[in-house]
MARVEXVEX-67698 format. One line per field, with one value per residue (C-alpha): residue in three letters; x, y, z. Coordinates in Angstrom, 3 decimals. Each point is the difference from the previous one (the first is absolute). Last residue first. Layout:
N
r	[ALA; ...]
px	[X; ...]
py	[Y; ...]
pz	[Z; ...]
***
This chain:
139
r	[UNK; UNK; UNK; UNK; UNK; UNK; UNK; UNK; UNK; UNK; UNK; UNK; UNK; UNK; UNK; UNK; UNK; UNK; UNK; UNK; UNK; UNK; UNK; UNK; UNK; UNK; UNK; UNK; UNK; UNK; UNK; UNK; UNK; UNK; UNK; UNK; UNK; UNK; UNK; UNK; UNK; UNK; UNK; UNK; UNK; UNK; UNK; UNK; UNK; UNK; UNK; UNK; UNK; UNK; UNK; UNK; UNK; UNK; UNK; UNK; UNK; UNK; UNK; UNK; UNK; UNK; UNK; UNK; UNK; UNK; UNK; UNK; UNK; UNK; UNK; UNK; UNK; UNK; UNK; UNK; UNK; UNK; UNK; UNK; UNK; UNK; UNK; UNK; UNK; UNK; UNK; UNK; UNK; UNK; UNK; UNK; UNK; UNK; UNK; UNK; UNK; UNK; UNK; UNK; UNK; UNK; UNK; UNK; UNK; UNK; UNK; UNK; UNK; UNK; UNK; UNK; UNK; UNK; UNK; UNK; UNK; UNK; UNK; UNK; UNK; UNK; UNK; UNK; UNK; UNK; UNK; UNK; UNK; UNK; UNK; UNK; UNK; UNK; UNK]
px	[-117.015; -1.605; 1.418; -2.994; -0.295; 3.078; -0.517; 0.207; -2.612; 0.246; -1.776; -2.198; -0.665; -2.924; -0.354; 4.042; 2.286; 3.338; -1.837; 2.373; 0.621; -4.008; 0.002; -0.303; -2.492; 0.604; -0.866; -1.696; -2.798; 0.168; -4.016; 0.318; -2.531; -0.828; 0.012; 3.374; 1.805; -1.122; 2.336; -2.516; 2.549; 0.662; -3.145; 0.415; 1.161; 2.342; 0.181; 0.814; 1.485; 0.204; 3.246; 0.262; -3.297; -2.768; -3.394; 1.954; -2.512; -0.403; 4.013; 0.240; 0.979; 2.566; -0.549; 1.163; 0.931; 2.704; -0.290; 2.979; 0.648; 2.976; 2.084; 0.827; 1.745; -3.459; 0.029; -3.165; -0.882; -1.544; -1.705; 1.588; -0.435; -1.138; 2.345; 0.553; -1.585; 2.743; 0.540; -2.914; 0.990; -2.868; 0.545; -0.284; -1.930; 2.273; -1.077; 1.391; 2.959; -0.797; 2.536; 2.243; -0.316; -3.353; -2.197; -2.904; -2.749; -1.778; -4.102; -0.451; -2.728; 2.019; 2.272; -1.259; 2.058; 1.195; 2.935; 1.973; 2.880; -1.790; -3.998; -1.305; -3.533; -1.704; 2.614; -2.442; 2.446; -1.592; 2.356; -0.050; 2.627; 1.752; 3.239; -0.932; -3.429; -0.992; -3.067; -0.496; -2.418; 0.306; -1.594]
py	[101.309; 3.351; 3.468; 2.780; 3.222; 0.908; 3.073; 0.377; 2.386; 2.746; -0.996; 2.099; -1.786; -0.218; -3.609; -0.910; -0.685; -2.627; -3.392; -2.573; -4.001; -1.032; -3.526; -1.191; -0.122; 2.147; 3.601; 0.501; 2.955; 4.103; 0.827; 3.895; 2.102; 3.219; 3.705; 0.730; -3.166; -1.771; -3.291; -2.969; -3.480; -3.195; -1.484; -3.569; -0.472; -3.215; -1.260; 1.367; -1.420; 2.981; 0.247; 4.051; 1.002; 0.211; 2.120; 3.560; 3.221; 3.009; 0.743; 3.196; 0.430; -0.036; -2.694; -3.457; -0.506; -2.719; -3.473; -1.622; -3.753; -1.734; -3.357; 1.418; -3.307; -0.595; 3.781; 1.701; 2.475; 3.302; 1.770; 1.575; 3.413; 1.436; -0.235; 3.774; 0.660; 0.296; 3.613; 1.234; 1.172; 2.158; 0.410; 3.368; -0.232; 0.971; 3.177; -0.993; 1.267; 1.596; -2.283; 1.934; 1.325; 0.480; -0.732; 2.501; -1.068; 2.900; 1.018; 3.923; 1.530; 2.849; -2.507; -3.246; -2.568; -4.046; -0.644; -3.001; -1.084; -2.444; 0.851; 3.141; 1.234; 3.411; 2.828; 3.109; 2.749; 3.400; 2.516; 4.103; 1.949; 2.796; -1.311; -3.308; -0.130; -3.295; -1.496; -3.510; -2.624; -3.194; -3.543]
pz	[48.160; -0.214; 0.169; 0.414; -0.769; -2.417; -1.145; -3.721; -0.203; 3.082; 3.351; 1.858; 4.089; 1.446; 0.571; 0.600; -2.509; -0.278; 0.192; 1.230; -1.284; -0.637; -1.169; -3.357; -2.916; -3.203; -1.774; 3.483; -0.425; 0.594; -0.347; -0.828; 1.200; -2.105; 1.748; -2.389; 1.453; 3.107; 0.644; 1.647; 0.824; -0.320; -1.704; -0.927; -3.527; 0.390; 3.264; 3.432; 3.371; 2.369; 1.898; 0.484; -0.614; -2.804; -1.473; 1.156; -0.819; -1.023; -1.538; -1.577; -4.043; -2.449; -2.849; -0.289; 3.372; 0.375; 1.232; 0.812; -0.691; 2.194; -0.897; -2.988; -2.072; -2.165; -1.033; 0.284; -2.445; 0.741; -2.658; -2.848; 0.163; -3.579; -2.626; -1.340; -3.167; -2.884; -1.225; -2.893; -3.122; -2.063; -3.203; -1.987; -3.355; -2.406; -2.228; -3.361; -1.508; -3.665; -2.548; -1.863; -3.475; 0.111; -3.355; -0.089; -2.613; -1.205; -0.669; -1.319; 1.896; 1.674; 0.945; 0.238; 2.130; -0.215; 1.971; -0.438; 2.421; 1.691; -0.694; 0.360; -1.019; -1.566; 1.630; -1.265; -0.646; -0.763; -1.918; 0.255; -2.359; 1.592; 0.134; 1.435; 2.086; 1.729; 1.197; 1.631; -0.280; 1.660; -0.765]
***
């Protein structure tokens, strides 16, 4: 295993450590084979652990109560508005096409999450939105 060299009032000695097992040490010293009994146990090199903190829940998506009487649509990401698909009084069902929100040069198709009728719209074509603004309140 390892071989190490010591000198002790003059006299030269090689130490060959042969195996090691618990508290047993088997080494040659200057050819001469001995067991090694240690009188306390060597600590072992632990392995360091790696703890991770809880992932964060990702946004939970918007849930419609049965007593809300109004629905808003909210941008899910910051962007520009291209383009409105609805107006004031529209009747629209499930997945039609509200709205076009631009985000990072990509166009966003903003959908209905649920039929109803068009309450307001709160942007204009043109306009940058933050995420979480509403867009559109439906009824």
């Amino acid at each position: 295993m390892k071989s190490y060299k010591f000198k002790v009032n003059a006299n030269g000695y090689t130490v060959n450590i042969k195996s090691h097992e618990d508290n047993v040490i088997n080494l040659e010293v200057n050819g001469t084979s001995y067991d090694v009994v240690m009188s306390t146990e060597i600590k072992k090199i632990k392995t360091p652990t790696l703890v991770r903190s809880a992932s964060k829940q990702p946004a939970a998506p918007l849930q419609v109560t049965p007593k809300s009487t109004k629905t808003k649509i909210v941008a899910p990401i910051p962007g520009v508005i291209l383009s409105l698909n609805v107006k004031v009084g529209d009747t629209i069902k499930e997945n039609d096409l509200l709205l076009v929100l631009e985000a990072m040069k990509m166009e966003n198709n903003i959908i209905a999450e649920k039929s109803g009728v068009v309450a307001s719209i709160k942007v204009e074509v043109g306009q940058q939105v933050l995420q979480d603004a509403i867009l559109i309140e439906l009824e």
